[in-house]
C-alpha positions in Angstrom: 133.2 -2.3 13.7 130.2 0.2 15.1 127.4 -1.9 15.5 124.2 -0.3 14.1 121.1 -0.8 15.9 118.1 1.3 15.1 116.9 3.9 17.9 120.2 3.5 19.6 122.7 5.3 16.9 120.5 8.8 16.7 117.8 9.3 18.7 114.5 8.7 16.2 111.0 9.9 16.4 108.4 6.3 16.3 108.5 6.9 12.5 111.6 7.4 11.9 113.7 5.1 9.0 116.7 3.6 10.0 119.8 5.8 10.6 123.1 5.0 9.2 126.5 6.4 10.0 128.0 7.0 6.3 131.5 5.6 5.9 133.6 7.7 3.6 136.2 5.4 1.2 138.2 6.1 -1.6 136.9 6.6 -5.0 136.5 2.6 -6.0 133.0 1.7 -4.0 131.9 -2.0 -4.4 129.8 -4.7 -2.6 131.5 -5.8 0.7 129.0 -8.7 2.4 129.3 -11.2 4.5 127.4 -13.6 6.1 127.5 -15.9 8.8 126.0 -17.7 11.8 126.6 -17.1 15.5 124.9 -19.2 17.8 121.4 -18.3 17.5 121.9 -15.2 14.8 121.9 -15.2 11.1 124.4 -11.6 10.5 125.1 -10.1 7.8 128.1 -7.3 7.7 128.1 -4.8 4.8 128.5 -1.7 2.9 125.6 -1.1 1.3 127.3 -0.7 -2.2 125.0 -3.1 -4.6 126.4 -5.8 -6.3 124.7 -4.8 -9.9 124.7 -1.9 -11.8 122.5 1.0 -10.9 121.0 4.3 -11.9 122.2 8.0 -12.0 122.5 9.6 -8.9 122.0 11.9 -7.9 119.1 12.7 -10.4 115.8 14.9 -11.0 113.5 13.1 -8.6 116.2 12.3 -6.0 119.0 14.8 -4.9 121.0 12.3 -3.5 124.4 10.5 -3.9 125.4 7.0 -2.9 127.5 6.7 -0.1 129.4 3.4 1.9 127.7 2.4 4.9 128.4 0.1 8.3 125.8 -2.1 8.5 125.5 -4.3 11.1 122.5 -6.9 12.2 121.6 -9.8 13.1 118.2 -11.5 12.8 116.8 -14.7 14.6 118.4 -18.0 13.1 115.3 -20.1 13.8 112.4 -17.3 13.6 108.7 -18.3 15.4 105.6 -17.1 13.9 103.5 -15.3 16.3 99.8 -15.0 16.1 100.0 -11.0 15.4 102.1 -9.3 13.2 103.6 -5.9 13.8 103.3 -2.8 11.0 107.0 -1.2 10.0 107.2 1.9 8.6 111.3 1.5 8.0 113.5 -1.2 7.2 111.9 -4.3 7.5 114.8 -6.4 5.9 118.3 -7.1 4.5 119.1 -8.5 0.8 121.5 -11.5 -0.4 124.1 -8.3 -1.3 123.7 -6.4 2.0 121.2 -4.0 0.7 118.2 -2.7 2.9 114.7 -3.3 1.9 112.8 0.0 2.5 109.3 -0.3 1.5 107.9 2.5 3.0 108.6 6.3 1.9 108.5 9.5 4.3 105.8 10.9 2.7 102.2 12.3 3.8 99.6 14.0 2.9 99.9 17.8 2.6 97.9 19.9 1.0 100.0 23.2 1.9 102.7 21.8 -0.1 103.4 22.0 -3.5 104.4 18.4 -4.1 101.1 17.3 -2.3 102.5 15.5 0.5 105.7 16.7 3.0 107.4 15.2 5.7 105.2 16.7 8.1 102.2 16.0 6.2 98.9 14.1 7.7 100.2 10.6 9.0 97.1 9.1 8.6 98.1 9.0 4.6 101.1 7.6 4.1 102.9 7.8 0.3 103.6 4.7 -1.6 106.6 5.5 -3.5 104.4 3.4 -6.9 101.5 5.8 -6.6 103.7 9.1 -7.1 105.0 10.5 -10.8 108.6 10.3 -10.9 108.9 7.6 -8.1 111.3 9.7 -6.4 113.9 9.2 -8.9 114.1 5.1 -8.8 116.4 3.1 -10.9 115.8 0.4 -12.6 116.7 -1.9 -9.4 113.5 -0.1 -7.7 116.1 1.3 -5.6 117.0 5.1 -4.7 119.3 7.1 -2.4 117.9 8.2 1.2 119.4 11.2 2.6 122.2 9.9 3.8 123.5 8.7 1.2 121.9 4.7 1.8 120.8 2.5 -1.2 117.7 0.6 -0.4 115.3 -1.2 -2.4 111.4 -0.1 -2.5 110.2 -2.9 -5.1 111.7 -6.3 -6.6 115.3 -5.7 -6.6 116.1 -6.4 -10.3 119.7 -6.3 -10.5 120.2 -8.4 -7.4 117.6 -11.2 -8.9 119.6 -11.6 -11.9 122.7 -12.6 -10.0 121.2 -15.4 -8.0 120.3 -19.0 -8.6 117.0 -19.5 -7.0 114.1 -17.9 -5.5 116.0 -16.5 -1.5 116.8 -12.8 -2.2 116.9 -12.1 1.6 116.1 -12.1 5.3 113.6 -10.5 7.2 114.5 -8.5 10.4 112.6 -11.1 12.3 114.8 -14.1 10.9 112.1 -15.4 8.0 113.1 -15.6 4.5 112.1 -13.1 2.0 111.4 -15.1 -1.5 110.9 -13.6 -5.2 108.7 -16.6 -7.4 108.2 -14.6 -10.6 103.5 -15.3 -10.9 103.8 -18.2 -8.5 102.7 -16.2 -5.1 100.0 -13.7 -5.3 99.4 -10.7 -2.9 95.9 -10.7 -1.0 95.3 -6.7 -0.9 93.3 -4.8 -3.4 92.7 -0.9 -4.0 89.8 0.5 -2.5 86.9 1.2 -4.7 85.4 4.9 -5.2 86.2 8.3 -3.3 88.5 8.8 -0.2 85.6 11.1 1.3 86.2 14.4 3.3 88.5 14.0 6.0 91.6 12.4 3.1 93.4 13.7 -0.1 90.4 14.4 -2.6 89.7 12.1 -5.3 89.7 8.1 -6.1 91.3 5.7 -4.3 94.1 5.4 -6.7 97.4 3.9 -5.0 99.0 7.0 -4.6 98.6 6.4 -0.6 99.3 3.1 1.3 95.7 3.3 3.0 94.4 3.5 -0.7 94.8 0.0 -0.2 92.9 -3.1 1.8 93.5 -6.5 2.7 90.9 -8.7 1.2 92.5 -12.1 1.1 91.2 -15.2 -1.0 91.5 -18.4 -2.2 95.5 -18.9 -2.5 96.5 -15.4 -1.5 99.4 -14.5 0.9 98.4 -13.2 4.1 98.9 -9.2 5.4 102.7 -9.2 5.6 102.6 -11.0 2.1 103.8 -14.0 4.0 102.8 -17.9 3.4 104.5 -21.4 3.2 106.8 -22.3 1.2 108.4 -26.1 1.0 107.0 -26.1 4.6 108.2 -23.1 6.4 106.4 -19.6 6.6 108.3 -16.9 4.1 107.7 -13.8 3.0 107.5 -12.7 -1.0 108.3 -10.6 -2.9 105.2 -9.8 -5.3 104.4 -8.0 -8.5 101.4 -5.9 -6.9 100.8 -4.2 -3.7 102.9 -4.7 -1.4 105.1 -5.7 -3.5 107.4 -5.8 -0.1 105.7 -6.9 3.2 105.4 -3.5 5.5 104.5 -6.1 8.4 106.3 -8.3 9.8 104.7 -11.6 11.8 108.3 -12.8 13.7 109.9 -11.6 17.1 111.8 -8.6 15.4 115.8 -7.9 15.9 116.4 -4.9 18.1 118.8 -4.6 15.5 116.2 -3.3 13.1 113.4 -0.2 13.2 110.6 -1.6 14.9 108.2 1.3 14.6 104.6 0.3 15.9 101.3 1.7 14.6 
């Protein structure tokens, strides 16, 4: 089985998402994922076909269809916390079905575009996929189709949720667990209050951007990459506000995932 590893399949600029080499089967697609333990390594081998129902694709707000893929990582079975985190702008995880979490979006800033923002837009103003009319056509699993032809959740995963008996959905690509406790964990970041100033997109600070938003933390807050303890062992969350899905990550991450740095 090809073994993907990010940066090593195609050759990716620092910003890059994850590329996958589309498999091509017959006209019956469903979920093929396995999981197991090797040594040190928590892997998971899969398709990338979803377990649940899911939208219409393609559709108006994303061109794409869904297509198999190989997917093949492994992440830390016994993850350390280090004292800095590092900022992903592609994958940053795999779910309990073999679908890849995908918080991010490809999106900036452009004000010679139509749409507002471009691939080749200002990377100092990243899109959140949550801030933009139509949501680039996203089912009701928060889910859509990248361009080739990969299903990956942006948000909670609904579908998947609804399958499971408690609160792991996933895996981080540094080896922690990624946890959905519907009201019980709340995110520490907040939207930035008044105008984005000169040198940004004009107007409020309104969530259509990633940097529309800060970390302010609290009382009982999860930290920057959503992360906190859980029956006494660090885990990232799954939230119901921004992030929604940690785009940090605070673990020694698998070469086996995108590690873009900021």
């Amino acid at each position: 089985m090809l073994k993907v590893v990010f940066y090593n399949l195609i050759k990716l600029t620092p910003f890059s998402f994850v590329a996958l080499l589309p498999i091509q089967l017959g006209a019956m697609e469903v979920n093929e994922f396995k999981q197991s333990i090797t040594n040190n390594k928590r892997c998971f081998v899969s398709n990338g076909i979803p377990n649940h129902e899911v939208g219409t694709f393609p559709n108006r707000g994303n061109p794409n269809s869904i297509l198999p893929q190989q997917i093949d990582v492994c992440v830390p079975r016994y993850p350390k916390k280090l004292s800095n985190y590092t900022k992903i702008r592609g994958i940053i995880g795999i779910a309990l079905n073999g679908v890849l979490f995908r918080p991010g979006t490809a999106g900036f800033w452009d004000p010679d575009s139509h749409r507002g923002h471009s691939r080749q837009g200002d990377r100092k103003w990243s899109v959140d996929i949550f801030g933009l009319s139509g949501k680039l056509g996203l089912d009701f699993n928060n889910a859509h189709v990248g361009r080739g032809g990969m299903y990956h959740y942006h948000g909670l995963p609904i579908g998947l949720i609804s399958k499971l008996n408690g609160s792991l959905i996933g895996y981080a690509g540094d080896g922690f667990e990624i946890h959905y406790l519907q009201n019980q964990k709340s995110s520490g970041w907040a939207l930035r209050k008044g105008f984005r100033g000169w040198s940004g997109p004009p107007g409020t600070y309104d969530g259509t951007y990633n940097e529309d938003y800060h970390y302010t933390g609290g009382e009982n807050t999860l930290d920057e990459c959503n992360g906190g303890f859980y029956k006494g062992k660090y885990t990232y969350f799954v939230t119901e506000t921004y992030p929604i899905i940690p785009r940090c990550l605070y673990g020694n991450i698998s070469s086996d995932f995108n590690k873009s740095r900021h």
